[in-house]
N, C-alpha and C positions, 0 to 999 in steps of 0.2 A: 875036854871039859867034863869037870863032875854031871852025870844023869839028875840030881838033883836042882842043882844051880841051873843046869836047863830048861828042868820042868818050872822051875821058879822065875825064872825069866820069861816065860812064855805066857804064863797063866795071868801073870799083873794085869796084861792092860784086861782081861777077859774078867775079872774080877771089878777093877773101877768101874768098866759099863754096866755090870750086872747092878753095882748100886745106883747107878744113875738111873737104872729103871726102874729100881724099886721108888726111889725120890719121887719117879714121875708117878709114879701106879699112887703113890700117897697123896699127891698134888690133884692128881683125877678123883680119887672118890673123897676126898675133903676140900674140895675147889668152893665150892658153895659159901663152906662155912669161912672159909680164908676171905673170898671176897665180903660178905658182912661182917668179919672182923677186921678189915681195912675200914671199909664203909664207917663202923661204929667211931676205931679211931680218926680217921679224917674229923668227922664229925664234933668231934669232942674236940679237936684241937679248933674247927673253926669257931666253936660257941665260947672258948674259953677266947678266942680272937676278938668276938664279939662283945664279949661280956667286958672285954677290957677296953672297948671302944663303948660304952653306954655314957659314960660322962660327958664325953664330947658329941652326942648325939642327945643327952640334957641338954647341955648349951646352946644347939643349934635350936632347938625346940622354945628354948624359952627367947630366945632372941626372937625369934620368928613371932610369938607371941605378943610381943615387946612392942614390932613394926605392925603389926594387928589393931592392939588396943590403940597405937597412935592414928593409923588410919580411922578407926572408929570413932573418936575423939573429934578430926576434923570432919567425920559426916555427921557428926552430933551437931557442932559450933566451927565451921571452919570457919578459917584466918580470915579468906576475905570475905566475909557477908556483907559487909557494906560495898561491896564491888560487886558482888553477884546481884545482890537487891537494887543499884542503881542500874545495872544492863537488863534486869527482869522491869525496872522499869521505864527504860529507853525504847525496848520493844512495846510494850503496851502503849508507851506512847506512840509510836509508829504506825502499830497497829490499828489504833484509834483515831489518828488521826487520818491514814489511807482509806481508812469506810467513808470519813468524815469529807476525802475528796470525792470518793466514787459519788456518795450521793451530789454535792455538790455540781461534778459533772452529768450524773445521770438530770438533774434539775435544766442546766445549760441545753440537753438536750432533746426537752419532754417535749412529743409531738401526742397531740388526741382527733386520731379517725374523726373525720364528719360522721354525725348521731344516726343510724341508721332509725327505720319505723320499728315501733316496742313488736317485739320477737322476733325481729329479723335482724340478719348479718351483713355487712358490708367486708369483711374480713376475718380469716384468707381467704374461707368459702364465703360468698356472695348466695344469699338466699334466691329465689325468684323474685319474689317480693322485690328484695332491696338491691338486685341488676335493675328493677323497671324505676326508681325511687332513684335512686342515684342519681341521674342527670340533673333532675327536679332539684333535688339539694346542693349537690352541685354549684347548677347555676345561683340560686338563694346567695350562695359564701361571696360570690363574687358583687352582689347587689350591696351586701353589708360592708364590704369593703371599701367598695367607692363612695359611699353615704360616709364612711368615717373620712374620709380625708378630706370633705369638705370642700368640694372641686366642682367645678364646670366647665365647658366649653366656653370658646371666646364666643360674640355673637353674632347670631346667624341672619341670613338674610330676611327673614322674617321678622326678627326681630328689633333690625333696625325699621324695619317699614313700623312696626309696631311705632317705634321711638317718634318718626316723621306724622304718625297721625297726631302722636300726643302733641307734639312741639305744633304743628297746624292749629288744634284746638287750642292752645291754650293762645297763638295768634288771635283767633278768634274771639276767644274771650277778650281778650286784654282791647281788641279794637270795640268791641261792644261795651267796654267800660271806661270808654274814651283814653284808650291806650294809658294808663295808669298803673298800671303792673307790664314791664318790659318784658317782651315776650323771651322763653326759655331757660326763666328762672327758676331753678329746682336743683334739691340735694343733687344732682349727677354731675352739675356745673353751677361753682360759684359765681354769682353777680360781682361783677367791678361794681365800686363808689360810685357817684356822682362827683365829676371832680375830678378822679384816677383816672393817669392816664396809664394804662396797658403795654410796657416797652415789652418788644419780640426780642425771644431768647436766642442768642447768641447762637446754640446749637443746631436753631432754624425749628423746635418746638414749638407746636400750635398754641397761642395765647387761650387764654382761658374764655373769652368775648370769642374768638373761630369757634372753641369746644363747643359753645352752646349754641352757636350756628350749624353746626354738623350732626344731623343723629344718627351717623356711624360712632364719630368721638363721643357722643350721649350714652348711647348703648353701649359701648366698649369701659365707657369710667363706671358705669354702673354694672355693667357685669363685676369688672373687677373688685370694687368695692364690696361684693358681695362674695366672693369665696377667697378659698386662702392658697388654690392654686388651680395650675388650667390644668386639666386632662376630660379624658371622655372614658370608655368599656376599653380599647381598643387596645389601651396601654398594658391591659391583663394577657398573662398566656394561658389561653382558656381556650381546651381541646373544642375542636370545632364537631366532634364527632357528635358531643354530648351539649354543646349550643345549638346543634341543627336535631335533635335525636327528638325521636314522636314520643307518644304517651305511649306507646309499647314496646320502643326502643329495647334490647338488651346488649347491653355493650360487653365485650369480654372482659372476664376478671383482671388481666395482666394492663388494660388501658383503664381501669378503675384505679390500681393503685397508683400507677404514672399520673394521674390526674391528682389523685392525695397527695404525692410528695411534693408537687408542682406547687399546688396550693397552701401545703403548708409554709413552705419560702416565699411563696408570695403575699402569706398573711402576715410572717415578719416583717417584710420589708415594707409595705403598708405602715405596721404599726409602729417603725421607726422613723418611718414620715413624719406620722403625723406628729411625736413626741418631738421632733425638730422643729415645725413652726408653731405646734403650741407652748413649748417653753419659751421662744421669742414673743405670741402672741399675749401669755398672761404677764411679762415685761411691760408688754406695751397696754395694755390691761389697766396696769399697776399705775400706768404716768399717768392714764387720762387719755389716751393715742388709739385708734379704730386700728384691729387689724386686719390687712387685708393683703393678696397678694402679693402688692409692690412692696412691702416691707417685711415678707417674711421668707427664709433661708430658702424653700423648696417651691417654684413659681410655676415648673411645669412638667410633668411626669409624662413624656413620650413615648416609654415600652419599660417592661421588665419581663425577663426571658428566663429560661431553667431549661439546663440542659437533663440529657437521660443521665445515669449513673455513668462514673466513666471506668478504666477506661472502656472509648468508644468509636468506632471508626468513623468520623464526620467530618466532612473539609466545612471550613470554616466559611459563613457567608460575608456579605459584603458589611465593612463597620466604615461608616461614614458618619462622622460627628456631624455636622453641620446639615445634612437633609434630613427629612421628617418621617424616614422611615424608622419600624424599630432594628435592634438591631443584637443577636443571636450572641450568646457564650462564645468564646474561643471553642469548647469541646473536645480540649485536648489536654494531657497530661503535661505535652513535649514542650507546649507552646509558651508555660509561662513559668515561673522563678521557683514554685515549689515542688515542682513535680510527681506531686499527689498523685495516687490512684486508688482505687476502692482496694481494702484489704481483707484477711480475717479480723481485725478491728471494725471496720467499718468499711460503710459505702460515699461513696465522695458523690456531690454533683456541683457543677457553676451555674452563675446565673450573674446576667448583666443588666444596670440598670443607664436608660437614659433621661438624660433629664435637664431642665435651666434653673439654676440654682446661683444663688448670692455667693461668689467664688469665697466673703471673708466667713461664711457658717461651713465650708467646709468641712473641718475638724471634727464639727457640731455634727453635723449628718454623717461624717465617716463610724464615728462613736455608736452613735445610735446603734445604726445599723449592726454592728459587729459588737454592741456591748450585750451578755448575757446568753451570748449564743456563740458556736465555734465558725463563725463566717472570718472568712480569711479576706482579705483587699490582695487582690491580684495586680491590678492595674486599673490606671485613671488616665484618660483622655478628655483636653476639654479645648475648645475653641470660640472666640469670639463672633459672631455674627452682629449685622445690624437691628435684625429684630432682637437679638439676645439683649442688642446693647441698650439699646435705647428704642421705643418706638416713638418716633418723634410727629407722627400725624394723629396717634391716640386712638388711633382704630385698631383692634381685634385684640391682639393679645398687651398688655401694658407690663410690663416690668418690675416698673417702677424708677426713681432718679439715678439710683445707683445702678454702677454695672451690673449686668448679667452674664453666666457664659452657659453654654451649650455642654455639656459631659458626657462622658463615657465610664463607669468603673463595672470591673471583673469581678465577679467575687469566687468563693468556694464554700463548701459545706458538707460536714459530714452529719451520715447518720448511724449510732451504734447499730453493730450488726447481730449482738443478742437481742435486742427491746426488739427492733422494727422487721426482723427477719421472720420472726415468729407471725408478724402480722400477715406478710406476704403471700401472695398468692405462688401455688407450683408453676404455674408458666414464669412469675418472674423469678423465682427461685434458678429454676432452670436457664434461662436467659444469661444471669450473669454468673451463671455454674457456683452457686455456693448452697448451702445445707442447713433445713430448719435448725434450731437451736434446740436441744433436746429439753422436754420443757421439765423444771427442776422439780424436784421429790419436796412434801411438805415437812 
């Protein structure tokens, strides 16, 4: 082979690499400027990308604009205002009328502390002062109470001897005026005619000619006639701590307020008494007709009782309608249909009352009782007895013609636990484990 064509064969590929280096040695020292001039064009190819997408980024823009002003429009004058403005005033009516109950309930169950002495406390702290004052007062609520209902005991053995002097005297008289006025004539028992004859009642009741022979029957018509039912102290649950308690007595704060809530259910039910036979009595008022026990709904008030707050751990004592004992709450949640217990709403207590009452005022006296106050009827027991029914000798307690029966009713009651918790003493706070009510910002 030609020395030429050899050398030429050999030197080619030694030739292309050497340009391939020089390529890179140019690519090394103008690298810089090659990537910014990539950089520049990309660049200008995306803005001319851009730039021919600006119209259709007009249109999104003004669309979005569009959905803008419409929204604006409906917060200027929306569609439904007469829908919005009857739901703004649905609630204001709701609103206003839920105040409208609380106070209504807050009224159902406004209780006010016995008035302590001017600068002293009776609650929650008890001053000195008004520990020694309390009893004193106290006792007073319970005087005024019994004077309202208008009541007496039937009559005592004194007072029948009273009756046999009078009846003796007026013997007396009537023989020294040549027996001219027949003796035992007086408002307590009427005189028969001259002429009348006196037929014995059927039921074996004493004639009216026996009554004025008798001055048990004397003193027993005339007691009755004189008040508008039987009871004595005895019927109140009046802590015996502070019936027996001296002029220096100080009684603990926790049996002060037990004693307040005692008595405020027992000035209700008092005062539901008595609205029961005085609206029969101004009836009878109205005809021209005396009223007096035998005719009105409530004849004889035996006991009313008040348990503690419940619940309470207390077995239940003896309930016997028909003996003359009083006769205690159930004091239990289990025992009866609602099964109330003291909550964070409220404190719950029972109280029972007994009593002989004209079984058709019922209704009349259930009402009372439970009207304008949260007192619940648990339960009613009643039974007929012979004294209930009739007393047909006219001596001690008188009825009247109509039946009588002997009762029993249950009641319950709360008291809200923001108003009365605050009044509370820390031992009863503690007692039934619940928390002053923090007192509200003005």
């Amino acid at each position: 082979m030609p020395r030429a064509i050899c050398r030429h064969a050999v030197m080619g590929p030694y030739k292309e690499i050497s340009n391939v280096r020089a390529v890179l040695d140019i690519l090394k020292r103008n690298l810089f400027n090659i990537i910014c001039a990539v950089v520049v064009v990309a660049s200008l190819a995306i803005g001319g990308w851009g730039v021919s997408k600006m119209a259709d980024v007009d249109t999104e823009l003004k669309s979005v604009s569009a959905l803008h002003g419409q929204f604006g429009k409906f917060r200027r004058a929306p569609a439904n205002e007469r829908t919005i403005q009857a739901e703004k005033t649905r609630v204001e009516t709701v609103r206003r009328n839920y105040g409208r109950f609380l106070e209504a309930a807050l009224a159902f169950n406004d209780y006010t502390p016995l008035e302590p002495p001017a600068g002293e406390a009776f609650f929650p702290t008890p001053s000195q002062t008004g520990k020694l004052e309390f009893s004193r007062i106290y006792m007073a609520a319970f005087d005024r109470l019994f004077d309202r209902l208008k009541a007496g005991a039937p009559p005592s053995a004194a007072d029948v001897a009273q009756t046999q002097e009078e009846m003796d005297e007026e013997a007396r008289a009537a023989k020294s005026f040549g027996e001219d006025e027949e003796p035992g004539t007086s408002d307590a028992a009427p005189a028969v005619r001259d002429g009348e004859a006196e037929e014995a009642y059927k039921s074996g009741r004493i004639t009216t000619a026996q009554a004025r022979e008798s001055a048990a029957a004397r003193a027993s018509i005339r007691r009755a006639r004189g008040v508008y039912c039987y009871a004595d102290m005895s019927l109140f649950d009046i802590n015996e701590d502070f019936a027996r308690a001296g002029r220096f007595s100080v009684p603990p704060p926790i049996d002060m307020w037990k004693a307040q809530v005692s008595l405020w259910v027992q000035e209700d039910v008092v005062e539901s008494l008595v609205r029961a036979n005085e609206t029969v009595a101004q009836r009878l008022k109205a005809d021209g007709r005396p009223a007096w026990v035998g005719v009105l709904p409530v004849k004889e008030i035996i006991s009313i009782r008040v348990s503690d707050y419940l619940p309470k751990d207390v077995r239940p004592g003896k309930r016997d309608v028909l003996g003359p004992e009083p006769v205690e709450p159930p004091s239990s949640s289990d025992g009866v249909f609602t099964q109330n217990k003291s909550e964070d709403l409220y404190d719950l207590v029972q109280f029972t009352l007994k009593m002989v009452v004209d079984p058709r005022d019922l209704p009349l006296i259930i009402d009372e009782v439970c009207k304008d106050r949260f007192h619940t009827l648990l339960n009613i027991e009643y039974a007929y007895e012979t004294d209930a029914l009739q007393t047909l000798d006219m001596e001690g307690r008188i009825y009247g013609s109509e039946p009588a029966v002997k009762i029993l009713m249950d009641f319950e009651t709360i008291f809200f636990g923001d108003r009365y918790r605050r009044l509370m003493p820390d031992a009863v706070l503690n007692e039934i484990g619940k928390e002053r009510p923090a007192e509200e910002s003005p």
